[in-house]
C-alpha positions in Angstrom: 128.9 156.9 287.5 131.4 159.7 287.2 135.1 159.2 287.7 136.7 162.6 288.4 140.2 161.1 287.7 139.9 159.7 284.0 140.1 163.2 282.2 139.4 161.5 278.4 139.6 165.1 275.5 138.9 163.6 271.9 139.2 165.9 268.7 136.5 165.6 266.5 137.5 165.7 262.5 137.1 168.9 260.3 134.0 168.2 258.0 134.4 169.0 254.3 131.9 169.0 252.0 132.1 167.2 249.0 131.7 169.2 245.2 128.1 167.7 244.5 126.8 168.9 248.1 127.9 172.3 247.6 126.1 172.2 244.0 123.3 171.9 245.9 123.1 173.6 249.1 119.5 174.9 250.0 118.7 176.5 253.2 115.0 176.1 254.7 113.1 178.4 256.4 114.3 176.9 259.5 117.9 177.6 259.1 118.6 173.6 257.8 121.0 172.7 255.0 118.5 170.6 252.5 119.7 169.3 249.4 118.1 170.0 245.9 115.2 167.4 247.1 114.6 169.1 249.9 116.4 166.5 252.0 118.2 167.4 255.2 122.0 166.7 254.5 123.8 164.1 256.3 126.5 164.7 258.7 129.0 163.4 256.1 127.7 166.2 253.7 127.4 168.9 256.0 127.5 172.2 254.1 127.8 175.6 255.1 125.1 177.8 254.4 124.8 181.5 253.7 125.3 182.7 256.3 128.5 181.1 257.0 127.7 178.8 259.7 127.4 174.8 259.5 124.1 173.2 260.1 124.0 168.8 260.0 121.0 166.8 260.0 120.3 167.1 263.7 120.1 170.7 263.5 123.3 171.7 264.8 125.0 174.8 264.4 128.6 173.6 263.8 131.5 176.4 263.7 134.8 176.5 261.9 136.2 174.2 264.8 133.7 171.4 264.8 131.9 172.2 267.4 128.4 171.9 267.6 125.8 173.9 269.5 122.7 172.5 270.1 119.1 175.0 270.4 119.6 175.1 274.6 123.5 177.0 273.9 125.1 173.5 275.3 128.4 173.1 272.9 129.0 169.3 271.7 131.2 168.2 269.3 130.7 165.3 267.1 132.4 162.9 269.6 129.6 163.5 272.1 131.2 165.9 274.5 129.3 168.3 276.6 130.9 171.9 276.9 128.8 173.4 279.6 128.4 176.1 282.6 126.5 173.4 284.5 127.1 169.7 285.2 125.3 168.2 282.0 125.1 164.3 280.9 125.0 163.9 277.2 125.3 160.8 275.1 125.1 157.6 276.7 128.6 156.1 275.3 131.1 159.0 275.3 130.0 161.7 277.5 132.0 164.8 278.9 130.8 167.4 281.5 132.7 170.5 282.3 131.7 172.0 285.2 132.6 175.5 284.3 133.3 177.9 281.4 135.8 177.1 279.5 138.1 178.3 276.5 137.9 176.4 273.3 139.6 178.4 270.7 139.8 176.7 267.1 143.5 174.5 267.6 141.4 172.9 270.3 142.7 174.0 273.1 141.0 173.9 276.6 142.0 176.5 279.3 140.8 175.9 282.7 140.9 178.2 285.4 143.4 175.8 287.0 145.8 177.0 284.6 145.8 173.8 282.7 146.6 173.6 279.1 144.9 170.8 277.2 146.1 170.6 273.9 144.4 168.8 271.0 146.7 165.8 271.1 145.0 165.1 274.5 148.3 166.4 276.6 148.1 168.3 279.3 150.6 171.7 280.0 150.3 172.9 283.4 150.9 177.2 282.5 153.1 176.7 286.2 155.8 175.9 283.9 155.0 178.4 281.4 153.2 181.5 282.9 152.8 183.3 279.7 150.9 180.4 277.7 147.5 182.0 278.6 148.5 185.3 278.0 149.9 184.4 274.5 147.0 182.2 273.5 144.0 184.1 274.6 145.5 187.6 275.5 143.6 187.5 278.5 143.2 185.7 282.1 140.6 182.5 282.3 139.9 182.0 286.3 136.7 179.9 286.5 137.8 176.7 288.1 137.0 173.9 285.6 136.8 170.5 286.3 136.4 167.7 283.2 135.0 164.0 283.9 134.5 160.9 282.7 131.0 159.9 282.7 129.9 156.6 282.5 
């Protein structure tokens, strides 16, 4: 069932990686973080590999941010959210859809083409009241119309 009006953001936590995972970060031939063993890190030990990026144990790419993208481009962070040009259902117990591009920049913020701010604290700042948010934020105008949903 999706409920257009519950609009439900969540921050997913920075991962760090702990002094014994980086002692042993290995990178397969298919891009995965593998410990010394030849194990595929957890998502607790996440490490970043040389090229920079951040690769769990499903194979994510995770950025600076958190975010994940999966193989098929779909962005989803670690609480199960969907970031997607298409109406996409993810995870079975916390699933988000947005039904347009969007701007996630690495403070978390989310710009819609509505002109709505939504900050990482899960507020929401309509840019009515200040017209120069977007400007300042992303130097640049965001006008895809963006809708976020609750899907249960």
């Amino acid at each position: 069932m999706v409920n257009a009006d519950v609009i439900v953001p969540r921050v997913v936590q920075s991962r760090e990686m702990d002094a014994d995972a980086a002692a042993n970060i290995v990178v397969d031939a298919a891009g995965f973080v593998v410990d010394a063993a030849g194990t595929v890190m957890d998502a607790e030990d996440s490490v970043v590999d040389a090229s920079g990026t951040v690769i769990d144990v499903a194979g994510f790419v995770v950025d600076a941010a958190s975010i994940i993208v999966d193989t098929a481009g779909i962005v989803v962070e670690a609480a199960g959210f969907v970031v997607e040009a298409a109406w996409i259902v993810d995870d079975a117990a916390w699933s988000v859809v947005v039904a347009a591009e969007i701007v996630v920049d690495t403070a978390w913020i989310v710009v819609d083409a509505a002109e709505i701010v939504v900050e990482a604290a899960g507020n929401f700042v309509d840019t009515a009241e200040d017209p120069n948010l977007l400007e300042l934020e992303f130097g640049k105008d965001v006008n895809l119309l963006c809708n976020v949903v609750n899907v249960e």
